[in-house]
TITI-463901 format. One record per residue (C-alpha): residue number from 1; x, y, z. Coordinates in steps of 0.1 Angstrom, whole numbers, m for minus. Each point is the difference from the previous one (the first is absolute). Layout:
BEGIN
<r n="NUM" px="X" py="Y" pz="Z"/>
...
END
This chain:
BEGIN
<r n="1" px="1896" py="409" pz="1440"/>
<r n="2" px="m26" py="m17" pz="m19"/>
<r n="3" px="m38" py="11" pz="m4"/>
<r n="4" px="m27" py="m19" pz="m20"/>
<r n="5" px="m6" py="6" pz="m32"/>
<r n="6" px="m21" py="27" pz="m11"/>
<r n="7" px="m30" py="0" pz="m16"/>
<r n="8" px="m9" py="4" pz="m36"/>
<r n="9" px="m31" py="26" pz="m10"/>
<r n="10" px="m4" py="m17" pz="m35"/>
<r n="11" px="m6" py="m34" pz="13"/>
<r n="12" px="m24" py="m15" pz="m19"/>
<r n="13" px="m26" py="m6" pz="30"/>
<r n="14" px="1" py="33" pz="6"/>
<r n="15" px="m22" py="26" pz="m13"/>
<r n="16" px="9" py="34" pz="m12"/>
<r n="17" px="m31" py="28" pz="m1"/>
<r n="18" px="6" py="35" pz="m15"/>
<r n="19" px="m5" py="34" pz="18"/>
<r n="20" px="14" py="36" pz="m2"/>
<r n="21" px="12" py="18" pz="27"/>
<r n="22" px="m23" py="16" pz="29"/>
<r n="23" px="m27" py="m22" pz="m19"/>
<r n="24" px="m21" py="m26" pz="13"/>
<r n="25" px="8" py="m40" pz="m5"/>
<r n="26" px="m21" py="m21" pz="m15"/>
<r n="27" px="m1" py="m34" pz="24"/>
<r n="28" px="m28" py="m18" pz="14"/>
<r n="29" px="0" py="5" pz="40"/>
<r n="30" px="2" py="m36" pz="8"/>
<r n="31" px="34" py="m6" pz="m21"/>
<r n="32" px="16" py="20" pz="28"/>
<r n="33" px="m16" py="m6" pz="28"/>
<r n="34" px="13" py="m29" pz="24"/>
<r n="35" px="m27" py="m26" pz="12"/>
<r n="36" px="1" py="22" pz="32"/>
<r n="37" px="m17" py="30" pz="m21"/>
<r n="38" px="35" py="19" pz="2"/>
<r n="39" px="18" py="14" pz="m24"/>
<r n="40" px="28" py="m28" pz="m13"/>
<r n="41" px="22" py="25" pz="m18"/>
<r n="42" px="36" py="m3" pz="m1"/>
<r n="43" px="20" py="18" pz="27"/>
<r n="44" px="9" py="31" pz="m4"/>
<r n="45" px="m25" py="9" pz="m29"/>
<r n="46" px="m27" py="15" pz="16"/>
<r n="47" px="3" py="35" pz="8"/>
<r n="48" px="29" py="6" pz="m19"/>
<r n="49" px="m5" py="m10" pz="m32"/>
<r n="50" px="m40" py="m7" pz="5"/>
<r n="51" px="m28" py="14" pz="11"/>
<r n="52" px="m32" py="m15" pz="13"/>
<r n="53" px="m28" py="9" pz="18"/>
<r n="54" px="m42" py="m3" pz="m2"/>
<r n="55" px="m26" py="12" pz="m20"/>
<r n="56" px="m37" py="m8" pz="4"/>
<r n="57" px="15" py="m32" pz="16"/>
<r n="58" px="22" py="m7" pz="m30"/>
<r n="59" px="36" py="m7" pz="6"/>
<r n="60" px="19" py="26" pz="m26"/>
<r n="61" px="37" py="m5" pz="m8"/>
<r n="62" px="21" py="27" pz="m15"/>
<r n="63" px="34" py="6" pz="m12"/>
<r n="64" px="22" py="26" pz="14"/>
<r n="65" px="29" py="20" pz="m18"/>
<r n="66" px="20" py="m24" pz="m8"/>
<r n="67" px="6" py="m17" pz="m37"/>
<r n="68" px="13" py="m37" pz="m4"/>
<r n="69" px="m12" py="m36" pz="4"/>
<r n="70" px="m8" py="m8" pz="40"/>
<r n="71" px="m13" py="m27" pz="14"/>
<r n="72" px="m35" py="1" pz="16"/>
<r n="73" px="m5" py="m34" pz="13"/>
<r n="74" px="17" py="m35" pz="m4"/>
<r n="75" px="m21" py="0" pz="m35"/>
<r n="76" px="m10" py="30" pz="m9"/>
<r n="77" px="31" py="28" pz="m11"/>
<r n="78" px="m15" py="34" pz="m10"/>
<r n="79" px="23" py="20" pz="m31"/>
<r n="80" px="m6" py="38" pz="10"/>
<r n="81" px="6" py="21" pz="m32"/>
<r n="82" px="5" py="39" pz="1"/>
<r n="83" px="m29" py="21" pz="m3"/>
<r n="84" px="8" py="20" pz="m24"/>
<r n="85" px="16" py="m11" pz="m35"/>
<r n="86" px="40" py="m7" pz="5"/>
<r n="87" px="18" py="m19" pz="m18"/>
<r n="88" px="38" py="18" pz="12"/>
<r n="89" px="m7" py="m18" pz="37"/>
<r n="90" px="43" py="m13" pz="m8"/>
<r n="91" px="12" py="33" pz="m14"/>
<r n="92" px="m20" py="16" pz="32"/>
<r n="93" px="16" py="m20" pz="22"/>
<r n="94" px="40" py="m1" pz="m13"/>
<r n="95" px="m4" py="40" pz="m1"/>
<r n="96" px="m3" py="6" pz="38"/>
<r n="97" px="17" py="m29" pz="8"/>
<r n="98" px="m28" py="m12" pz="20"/>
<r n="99" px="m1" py="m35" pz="16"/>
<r n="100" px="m35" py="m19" pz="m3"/>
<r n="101" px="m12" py="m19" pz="25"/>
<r n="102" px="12" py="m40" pz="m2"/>
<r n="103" px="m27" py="m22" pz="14"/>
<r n="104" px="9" py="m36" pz="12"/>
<r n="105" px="m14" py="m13" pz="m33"/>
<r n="106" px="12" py="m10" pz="m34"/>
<r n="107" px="m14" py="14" pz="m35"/>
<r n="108" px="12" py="1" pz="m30"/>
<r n="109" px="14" py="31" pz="m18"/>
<r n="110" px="15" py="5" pz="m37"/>
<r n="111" px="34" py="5" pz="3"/>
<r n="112" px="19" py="34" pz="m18"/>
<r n="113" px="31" py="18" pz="m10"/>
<r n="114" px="m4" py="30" pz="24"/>
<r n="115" px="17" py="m10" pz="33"/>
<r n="116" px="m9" py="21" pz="34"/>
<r n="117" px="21" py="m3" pz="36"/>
<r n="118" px="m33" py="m10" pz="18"/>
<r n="119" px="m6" py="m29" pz="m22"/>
<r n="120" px="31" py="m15" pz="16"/>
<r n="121" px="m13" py="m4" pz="32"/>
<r n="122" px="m33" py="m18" pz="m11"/>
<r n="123" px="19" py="m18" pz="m26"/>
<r n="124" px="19" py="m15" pz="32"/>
<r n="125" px="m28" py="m8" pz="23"/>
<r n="126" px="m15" py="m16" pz="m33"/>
<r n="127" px="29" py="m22" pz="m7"/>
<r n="128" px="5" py="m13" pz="35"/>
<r n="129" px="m31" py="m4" pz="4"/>
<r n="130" px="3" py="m24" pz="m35"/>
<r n="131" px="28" py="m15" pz="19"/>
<r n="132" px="m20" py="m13" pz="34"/>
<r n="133" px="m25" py="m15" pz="m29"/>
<r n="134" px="35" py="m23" pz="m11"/>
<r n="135" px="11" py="m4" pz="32"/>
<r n="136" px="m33" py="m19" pz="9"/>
<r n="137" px="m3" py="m20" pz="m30"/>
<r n="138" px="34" py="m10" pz="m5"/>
<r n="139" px="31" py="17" pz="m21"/>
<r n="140" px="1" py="m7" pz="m42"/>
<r n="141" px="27" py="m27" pz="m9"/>
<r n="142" px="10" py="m14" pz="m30"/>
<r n="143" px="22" py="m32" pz="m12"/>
<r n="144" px="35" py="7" pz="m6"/>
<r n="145" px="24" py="m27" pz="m19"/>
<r n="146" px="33" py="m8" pz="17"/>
<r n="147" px="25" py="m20" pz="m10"/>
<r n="148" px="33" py="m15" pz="20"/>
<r n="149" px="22" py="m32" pz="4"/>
<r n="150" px="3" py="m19" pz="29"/>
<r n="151" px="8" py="m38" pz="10"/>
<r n="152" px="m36" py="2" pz="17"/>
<r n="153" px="m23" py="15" pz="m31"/>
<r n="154" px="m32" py="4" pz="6"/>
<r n="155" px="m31" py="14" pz="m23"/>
<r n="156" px="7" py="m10" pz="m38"/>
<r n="157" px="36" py="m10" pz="m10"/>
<r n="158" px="11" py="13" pz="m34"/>
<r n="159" px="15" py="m33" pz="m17"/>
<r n="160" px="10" py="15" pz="m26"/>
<r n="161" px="23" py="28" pz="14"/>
<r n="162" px="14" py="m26" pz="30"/>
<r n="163" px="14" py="m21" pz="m29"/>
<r n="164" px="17" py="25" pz="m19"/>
<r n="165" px="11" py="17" pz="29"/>
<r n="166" px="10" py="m29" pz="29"/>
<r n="167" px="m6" py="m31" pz="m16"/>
<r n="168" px="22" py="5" pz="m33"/>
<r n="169" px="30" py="9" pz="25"/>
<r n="170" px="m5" py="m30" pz="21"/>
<r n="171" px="m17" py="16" pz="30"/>
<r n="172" px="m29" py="m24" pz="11"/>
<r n="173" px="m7" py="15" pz="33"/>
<r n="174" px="m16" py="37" pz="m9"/>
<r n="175" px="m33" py="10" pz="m23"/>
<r n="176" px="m11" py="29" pz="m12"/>
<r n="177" px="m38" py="4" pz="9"/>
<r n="178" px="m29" py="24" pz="0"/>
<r n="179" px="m27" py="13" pz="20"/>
<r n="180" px="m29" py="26" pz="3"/>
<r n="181" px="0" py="20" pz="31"/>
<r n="182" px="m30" py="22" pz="15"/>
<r n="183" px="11" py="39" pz="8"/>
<r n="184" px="m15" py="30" pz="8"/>
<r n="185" px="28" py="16" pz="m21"/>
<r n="186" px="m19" py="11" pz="m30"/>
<r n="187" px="m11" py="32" pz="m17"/>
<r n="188" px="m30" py="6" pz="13"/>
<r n="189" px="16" py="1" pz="38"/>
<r n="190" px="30" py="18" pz="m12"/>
<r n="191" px="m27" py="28" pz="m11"/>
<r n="192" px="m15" py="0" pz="30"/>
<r n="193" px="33" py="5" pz="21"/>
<r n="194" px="17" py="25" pz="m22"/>
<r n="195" px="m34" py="21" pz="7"/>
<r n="196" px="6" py="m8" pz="36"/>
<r n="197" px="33" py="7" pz="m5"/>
<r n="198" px="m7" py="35" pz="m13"/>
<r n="199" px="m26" py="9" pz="26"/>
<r n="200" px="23" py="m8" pz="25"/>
<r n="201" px="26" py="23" pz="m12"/>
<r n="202" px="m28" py="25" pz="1"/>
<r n="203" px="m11" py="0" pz="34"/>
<r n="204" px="34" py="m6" pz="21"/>
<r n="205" px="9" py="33" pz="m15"/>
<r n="206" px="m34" py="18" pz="7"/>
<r n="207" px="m14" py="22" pz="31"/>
<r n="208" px="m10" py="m26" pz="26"/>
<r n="209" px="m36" py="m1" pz="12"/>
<r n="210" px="m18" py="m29" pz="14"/>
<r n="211" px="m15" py="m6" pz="m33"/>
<r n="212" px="36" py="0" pz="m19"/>
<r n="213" px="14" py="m21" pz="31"/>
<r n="214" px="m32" py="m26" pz="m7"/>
<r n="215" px="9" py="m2" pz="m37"/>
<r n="216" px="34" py="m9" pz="4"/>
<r n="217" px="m7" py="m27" pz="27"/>
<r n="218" px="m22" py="m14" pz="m28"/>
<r n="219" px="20" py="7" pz="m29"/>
<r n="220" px="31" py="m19" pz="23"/>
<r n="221" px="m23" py="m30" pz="9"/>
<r n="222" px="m7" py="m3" pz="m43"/>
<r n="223" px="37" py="m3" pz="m5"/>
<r n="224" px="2" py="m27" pz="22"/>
<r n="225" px="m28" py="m18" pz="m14"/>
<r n="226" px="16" py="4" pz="m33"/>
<r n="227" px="39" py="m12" pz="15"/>
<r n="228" px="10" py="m21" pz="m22"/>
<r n="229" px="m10" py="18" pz="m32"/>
<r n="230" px="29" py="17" pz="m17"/>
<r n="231" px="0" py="45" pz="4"/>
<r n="232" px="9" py="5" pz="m40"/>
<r n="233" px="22" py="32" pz="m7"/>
<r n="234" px="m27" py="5" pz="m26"/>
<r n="235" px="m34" py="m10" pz="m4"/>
<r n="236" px="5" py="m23" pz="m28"/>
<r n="237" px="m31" py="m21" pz="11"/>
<r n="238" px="m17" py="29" pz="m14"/>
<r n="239" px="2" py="m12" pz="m34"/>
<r n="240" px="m16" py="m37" pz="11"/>
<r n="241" px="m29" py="m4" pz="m19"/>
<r n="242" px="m14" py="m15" pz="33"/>
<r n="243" px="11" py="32" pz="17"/>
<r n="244" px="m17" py="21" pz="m27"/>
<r n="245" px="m35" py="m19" pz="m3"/>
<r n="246" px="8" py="m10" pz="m39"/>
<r n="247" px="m1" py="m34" pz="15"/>
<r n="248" px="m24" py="m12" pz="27"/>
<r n="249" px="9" py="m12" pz="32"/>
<r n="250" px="m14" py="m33" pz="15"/>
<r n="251" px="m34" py="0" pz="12"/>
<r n="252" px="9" py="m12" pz="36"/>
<r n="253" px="28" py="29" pz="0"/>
<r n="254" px="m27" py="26" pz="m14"/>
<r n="255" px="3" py="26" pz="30"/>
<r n="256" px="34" py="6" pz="m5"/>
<r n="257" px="m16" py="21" pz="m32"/>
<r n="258" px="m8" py="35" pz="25"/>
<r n="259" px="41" py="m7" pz="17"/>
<r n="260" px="13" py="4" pz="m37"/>
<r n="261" px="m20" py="26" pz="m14"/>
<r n="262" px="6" py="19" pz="28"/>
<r n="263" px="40" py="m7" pz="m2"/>
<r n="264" px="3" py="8" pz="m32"/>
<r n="265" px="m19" py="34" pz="6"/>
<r n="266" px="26" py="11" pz="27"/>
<r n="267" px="32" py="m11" pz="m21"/>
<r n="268" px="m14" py="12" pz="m32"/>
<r n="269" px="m10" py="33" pz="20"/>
<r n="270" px="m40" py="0" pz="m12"/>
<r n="271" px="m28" py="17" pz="9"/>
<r n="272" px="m37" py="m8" pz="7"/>
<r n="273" px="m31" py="19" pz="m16"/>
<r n="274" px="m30" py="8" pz="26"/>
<r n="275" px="m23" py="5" pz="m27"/>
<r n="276" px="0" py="m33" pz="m14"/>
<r n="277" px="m21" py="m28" pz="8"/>
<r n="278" px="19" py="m30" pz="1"/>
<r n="279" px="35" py="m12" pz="m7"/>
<r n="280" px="27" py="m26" pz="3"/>
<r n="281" px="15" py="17" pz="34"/>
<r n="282" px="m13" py="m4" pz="33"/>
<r n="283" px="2" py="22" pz="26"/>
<r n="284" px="m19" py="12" pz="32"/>
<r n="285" px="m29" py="17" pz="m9"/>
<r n="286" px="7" py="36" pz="m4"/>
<r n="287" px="m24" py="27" pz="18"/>
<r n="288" px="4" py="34" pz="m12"/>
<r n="289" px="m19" py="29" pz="18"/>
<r n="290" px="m9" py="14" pz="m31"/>
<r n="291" px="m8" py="40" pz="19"/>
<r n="292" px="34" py="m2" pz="16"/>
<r n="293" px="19" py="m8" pz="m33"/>
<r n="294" px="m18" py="26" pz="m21"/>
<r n="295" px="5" py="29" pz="29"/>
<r n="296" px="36" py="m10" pz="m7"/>
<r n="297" px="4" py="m3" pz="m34"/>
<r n="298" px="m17" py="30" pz="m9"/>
<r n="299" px="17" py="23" pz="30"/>
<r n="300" px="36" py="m17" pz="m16"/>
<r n="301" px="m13" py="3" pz="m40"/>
<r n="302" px="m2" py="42" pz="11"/>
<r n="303" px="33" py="m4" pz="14"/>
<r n="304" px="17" py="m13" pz="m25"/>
<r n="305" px="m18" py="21" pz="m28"/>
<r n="306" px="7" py="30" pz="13"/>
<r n="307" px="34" py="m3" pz="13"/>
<r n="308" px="15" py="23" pz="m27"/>
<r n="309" px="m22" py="28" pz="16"/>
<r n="310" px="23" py="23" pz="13"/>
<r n="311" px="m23" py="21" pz="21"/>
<r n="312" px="m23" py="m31" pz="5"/>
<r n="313" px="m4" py="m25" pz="28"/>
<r n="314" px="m22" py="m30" pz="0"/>
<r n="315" px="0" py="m10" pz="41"/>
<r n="316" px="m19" py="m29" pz="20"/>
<r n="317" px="m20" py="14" pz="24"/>
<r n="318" px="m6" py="m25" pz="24"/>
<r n="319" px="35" py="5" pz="16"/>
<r n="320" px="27" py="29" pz="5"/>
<r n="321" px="7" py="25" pz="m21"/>
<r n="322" px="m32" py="m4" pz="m16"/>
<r n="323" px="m24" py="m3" pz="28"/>
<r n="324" px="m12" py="32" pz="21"/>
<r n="325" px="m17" py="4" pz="39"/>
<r n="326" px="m37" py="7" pz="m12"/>
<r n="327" px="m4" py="30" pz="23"/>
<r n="328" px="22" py="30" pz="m4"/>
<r n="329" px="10" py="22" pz="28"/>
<r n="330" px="m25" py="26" pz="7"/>
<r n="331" px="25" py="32" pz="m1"/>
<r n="332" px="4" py="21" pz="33"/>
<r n="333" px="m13" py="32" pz="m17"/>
<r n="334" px="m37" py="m17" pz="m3"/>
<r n="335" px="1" py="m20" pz="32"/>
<r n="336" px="6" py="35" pz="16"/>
<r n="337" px="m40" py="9" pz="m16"/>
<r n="338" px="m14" py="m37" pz="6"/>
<r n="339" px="m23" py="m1" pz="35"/>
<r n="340" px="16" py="m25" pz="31"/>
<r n="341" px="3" py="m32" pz="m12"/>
<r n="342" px="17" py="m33" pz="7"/>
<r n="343" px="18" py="m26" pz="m26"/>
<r n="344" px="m14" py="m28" pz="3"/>
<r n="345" px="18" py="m31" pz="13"/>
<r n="346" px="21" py="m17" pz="m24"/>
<r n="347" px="2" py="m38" pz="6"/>
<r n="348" px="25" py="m20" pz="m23"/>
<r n="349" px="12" py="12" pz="m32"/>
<r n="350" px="m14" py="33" pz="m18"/>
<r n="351" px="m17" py="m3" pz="m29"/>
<r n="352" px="18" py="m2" pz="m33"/>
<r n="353" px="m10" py="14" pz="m36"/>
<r n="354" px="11" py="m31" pz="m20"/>
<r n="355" px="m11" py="5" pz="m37"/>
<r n="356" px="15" py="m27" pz="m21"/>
<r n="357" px="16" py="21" pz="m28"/>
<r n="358" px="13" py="34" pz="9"/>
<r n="359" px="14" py="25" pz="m27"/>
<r n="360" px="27" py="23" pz="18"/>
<r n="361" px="18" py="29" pz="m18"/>
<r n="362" px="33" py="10" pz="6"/>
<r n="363" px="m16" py="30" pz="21"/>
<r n="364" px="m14" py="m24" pz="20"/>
<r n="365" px="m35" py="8" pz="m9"/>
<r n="366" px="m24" py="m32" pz="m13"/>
<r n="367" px="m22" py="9" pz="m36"/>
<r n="368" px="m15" py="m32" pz="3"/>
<r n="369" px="m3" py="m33" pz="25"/>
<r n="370" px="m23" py="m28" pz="m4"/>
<r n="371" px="m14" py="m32" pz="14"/>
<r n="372" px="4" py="m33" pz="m21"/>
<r n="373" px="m33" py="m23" pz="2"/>
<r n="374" px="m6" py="m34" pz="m12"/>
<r n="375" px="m36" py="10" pz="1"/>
<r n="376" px="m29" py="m9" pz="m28"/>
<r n="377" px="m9" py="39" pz="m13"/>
<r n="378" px="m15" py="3" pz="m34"/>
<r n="379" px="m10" py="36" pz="9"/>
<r n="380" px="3" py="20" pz="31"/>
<r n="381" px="27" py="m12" pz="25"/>
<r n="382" px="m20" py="m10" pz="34"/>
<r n="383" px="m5" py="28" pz="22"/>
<r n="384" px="23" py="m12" pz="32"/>
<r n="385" px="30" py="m3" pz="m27"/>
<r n="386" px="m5" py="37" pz="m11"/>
<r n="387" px="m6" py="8" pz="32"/>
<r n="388" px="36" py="m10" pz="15"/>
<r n="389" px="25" py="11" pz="m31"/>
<r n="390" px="m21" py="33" pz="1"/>
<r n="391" px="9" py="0" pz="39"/>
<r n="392" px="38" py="m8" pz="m11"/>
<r n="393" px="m5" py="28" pz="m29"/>
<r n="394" px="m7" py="30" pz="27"/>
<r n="395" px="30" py="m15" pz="23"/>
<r n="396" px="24" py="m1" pz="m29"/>
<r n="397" px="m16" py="33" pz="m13"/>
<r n="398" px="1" py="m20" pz="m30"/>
<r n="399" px="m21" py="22" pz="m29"/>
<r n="400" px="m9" py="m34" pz="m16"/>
<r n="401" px="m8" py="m35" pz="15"/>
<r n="402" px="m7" py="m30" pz="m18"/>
<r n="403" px="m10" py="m40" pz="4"/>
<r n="404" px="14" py="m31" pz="m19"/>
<r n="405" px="m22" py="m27" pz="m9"/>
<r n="406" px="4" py="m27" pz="m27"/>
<r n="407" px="m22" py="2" pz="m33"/>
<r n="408" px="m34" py="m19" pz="0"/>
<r n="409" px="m4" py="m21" pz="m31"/>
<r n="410" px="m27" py="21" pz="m2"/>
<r n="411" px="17" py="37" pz="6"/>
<r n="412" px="21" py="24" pz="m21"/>
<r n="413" px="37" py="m1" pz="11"/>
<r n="414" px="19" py="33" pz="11"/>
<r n="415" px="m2" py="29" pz="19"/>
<r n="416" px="m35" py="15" pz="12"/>
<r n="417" px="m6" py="34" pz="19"/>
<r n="418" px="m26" py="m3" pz="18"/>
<r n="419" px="m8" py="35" pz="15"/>
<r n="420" px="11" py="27" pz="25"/>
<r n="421" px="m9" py="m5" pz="39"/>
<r n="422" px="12" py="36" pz="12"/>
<r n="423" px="33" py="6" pz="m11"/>
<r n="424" px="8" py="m34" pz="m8"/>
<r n="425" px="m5" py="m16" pz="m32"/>
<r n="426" px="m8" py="m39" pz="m1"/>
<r n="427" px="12" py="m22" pz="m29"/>
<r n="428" px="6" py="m39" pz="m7"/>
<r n="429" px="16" py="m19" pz="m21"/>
<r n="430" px="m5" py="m39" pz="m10"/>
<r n="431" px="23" py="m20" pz="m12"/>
<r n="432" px="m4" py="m33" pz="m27"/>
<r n="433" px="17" py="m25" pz="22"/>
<r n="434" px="m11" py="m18" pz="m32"/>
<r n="435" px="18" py="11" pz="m23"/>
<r n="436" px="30" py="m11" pz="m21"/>
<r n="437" px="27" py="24" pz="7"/>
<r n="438" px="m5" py="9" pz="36"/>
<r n="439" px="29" py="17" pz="3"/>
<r n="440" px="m10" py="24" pz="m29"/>
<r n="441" px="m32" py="3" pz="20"/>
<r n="442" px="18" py="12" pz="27"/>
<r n="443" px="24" py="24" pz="m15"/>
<r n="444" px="m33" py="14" pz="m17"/>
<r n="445" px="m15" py="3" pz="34"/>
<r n="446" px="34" py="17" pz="11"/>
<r n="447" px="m1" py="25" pz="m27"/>
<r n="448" px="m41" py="13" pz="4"/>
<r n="449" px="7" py="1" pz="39"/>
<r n="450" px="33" py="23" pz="m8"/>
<r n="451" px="m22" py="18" pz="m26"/>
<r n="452" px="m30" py="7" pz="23"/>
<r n="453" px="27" py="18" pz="26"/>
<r n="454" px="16" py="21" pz="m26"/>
<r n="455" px="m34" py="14" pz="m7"/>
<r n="456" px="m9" py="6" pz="34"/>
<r n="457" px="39" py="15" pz="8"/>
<r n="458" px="m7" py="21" pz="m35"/>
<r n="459" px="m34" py="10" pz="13"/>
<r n="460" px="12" py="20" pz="32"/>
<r n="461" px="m26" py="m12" pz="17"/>
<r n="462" px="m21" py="m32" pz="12"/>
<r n="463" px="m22" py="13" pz="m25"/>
<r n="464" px="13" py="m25" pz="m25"/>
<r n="465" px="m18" py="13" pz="m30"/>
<r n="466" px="25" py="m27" pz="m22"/>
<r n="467" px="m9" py="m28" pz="11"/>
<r n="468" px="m11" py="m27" pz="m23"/>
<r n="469" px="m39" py="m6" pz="3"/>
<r n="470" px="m18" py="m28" pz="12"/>
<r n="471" px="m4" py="m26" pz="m22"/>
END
């Protein structure tokens, strides 16, 4: 199984314009619109990862939630940065485990020390798809000197060691004699295979899916391409300076550059940072749906924070045992006093109560739950979002409800209590995804939220007269 090489987002004919998420993009109408007056953008783009649509009879693009480098048009590739200051995107990401989308296009990322599982699967698709690049134009050799005797010598015959060796002893009919011999048996294809090599190992022992099965049609296709290079016990061909970059490689073998870097990540069990711009490895470009990951990160940074809680559970509410039916059941004693009346029609599922955080005692009763938004607030949180945690607050009979949002460059970091709406009170907190210790930001985040129940708990009532004030 071969497919055509993919394309590279840093070509030099290409252009790469700026933008921040859910904000608009800055290109001239006619640069993506097809002689037809249609829009020529690449397949796949529009809709999910852009938005367009007419103002005043203006075509407007606009990026969607989704950070990385993505191609726009054969030309034009737009680099969609997160709205809000972060500069942890890697840490984020190996945290929860999450796996960023892989677009079928190369980019170039700075490679790292800190290794994650779901590198190895882009890592793969990356190096293969390095590997169709050599396949079309044509393997790396090198001249190897060999030496023999025969009565029929051919190349270069070594006078010197056929006299000593034949001639002295009266032998006239043998020479020894040299030659130079072409091979793709070098270092730089023995890299490549014990990568192979290694992936393969990988995958025949892993869960099959169609995507696994795929890989290891392609991986076994590499390893034929790559025959007659010898598997090394160990990767010696590490330490060839060829191998390595200290030495360049010929011009006309340049794209086998991306195949080694790539090689050497997965023997040498490297990493990749998302928040650099620029590197030596290349890879396909990496989307990564910025709301989704912090949801995650933040619901798992409680988790793990406050796992020493003994009383204390930190549960996702979006599934079981989190999650709750929004309506109750009305009790028999006060549908006895309730006029005739029907319930209505259910069609499909019942409504759930899904808060994304939810804070459970070990008497089952819930002193807090809260919504995580990737929304821009510098002061009050919009309406609609208070609207639904407080919703999930009076389901939960939670005294205290809160929403997550990240600092504004612009904001204070930390917790906020907002106000009371009937018996619940509202608070926020933002989090400095900027910062240089995240994970210190989140155990302080761990310990005000743990704080703010105490009080409440200490209070005997919703009252909460111990909260912290609003900053």
């Amino acid at each position: 199984m071969t497919d055509a090489p993919l394309q590279r987002l840093t070509a030099p004919d290409r252009r790469i314009i700026p933008c921040r998420e859910y904000g608009p993009i800055q290109v001239n109408s006619r640069d993506v619109l097809g002689p037809d007056g249609r829009l020529a953008i690449a397949p796949g783009v529009l809709g999910r990862y852009v938005r367009a649509d007419f103002k005043d009879s203006e075509l407007r693009l606009a990026a969607k939630g989704v950070t990385g480098l993505i191609p726009l048009t054969d030309r034009i590739t737009i680099q969609v940065q997160p709205r809000f200051p972060l500069q942890n995107l890697t840490h984020m990401v190996s945290v929860c485990g999450y796996s960023p989308t892989a677009l079928s296009a190369l980019r170039e990322y700075k490679a790292t020390d800190r290794w994650s599982e779901w590198l190895l699967d882009v890592m793969a698709d990356g190096l293969l798809a390095a590997m169709n690049t050599i396949s079309l134009n044509g393997l790396f050799r090198t001249y190897h000197s060999r030496t023999e005797t025969s009565s029929h010598p051919h190349g270069r015959i070594n006078t010197t060691a056929t006299i000593l060796r034949y001639a002295a002893q009266g032998i006239n009919h043998r020479a020894q004699y040299s030659w130079f011999e072409r091979t793709i048996d070098n270092p730089l294809n023995r890299c490549l295979k014990s990568a192979i090599a290694f992936l393969c190992a990988h995958y025949v022992h892993a869960p099959r899916n169609r995507a696994i099965r795929e890989r290891i049609a392609r991986l076994s296709e590499a390893m034929r391409v790559l025959h007659d290079v010898t598997l090394e016990s160990r990767p010696l061909s590490l330490n060839d300076p060829q191998v390595r970059g200290a030495r360049p490689l010929p011009e006309s073998r340049s794209y086998y550059r991306p195949a080694l870097e790539l090689a050497l990540a997965i023997l040498t069990g490297q990493g990749i940072s998302l928040d650099a711009h620029g590197g030596d490895v290349s890879l396909p470009s990496l989307l990564v749906k910025t709301e989704d990951l912090f949801e995650q990160f933040v619901r798992l940074s409680l988790q793990r924070a406050l796992s020493g809680h003994s009383k204390l559970a930190v549960l996702d509410g979006n599934q079981a045992p989190g999650r709750l039916s929004l309506y109750e059941t009305v009790p028999e004693t006060t549908r006895a006093k309730l006029p005739e009346y029907e319930v209505p029609t259910l069609r499909g599922s019942a409504p759930k109560a899904e808060p994304d955080v939810v804070f459970r005692m070990e008497d089952e009763t819930h002193p807090l739950v809260a919504d995580v938004k990737y929304t821009n607030v510098r002061d009050y949180a919009d309406r609609s979002e208070v609207e639904q945690i407080v919703l999930y607050g009076l389901r939960y009979r939670s005294p205290v409800v809160m929403t997550i949002h990240p600092k504004r460059a612009d904001s204070k970091k930390g917790l906020h209590v907002v106000g009371r709406i009937g018996s619940v009170m509202v608070a926020q907190y933002r989090i400095d995804l900027g910062t240089d210790d995240l994970e210190a930001e989140m155990a302080e985040m761990a310990g005000r939220i743990s704080e703010l129940i105490a009080a409440q708990s200490s209070s005997g009532s919703p009252a909460g007269e111990a909260l912290p004030s609003p900053a």
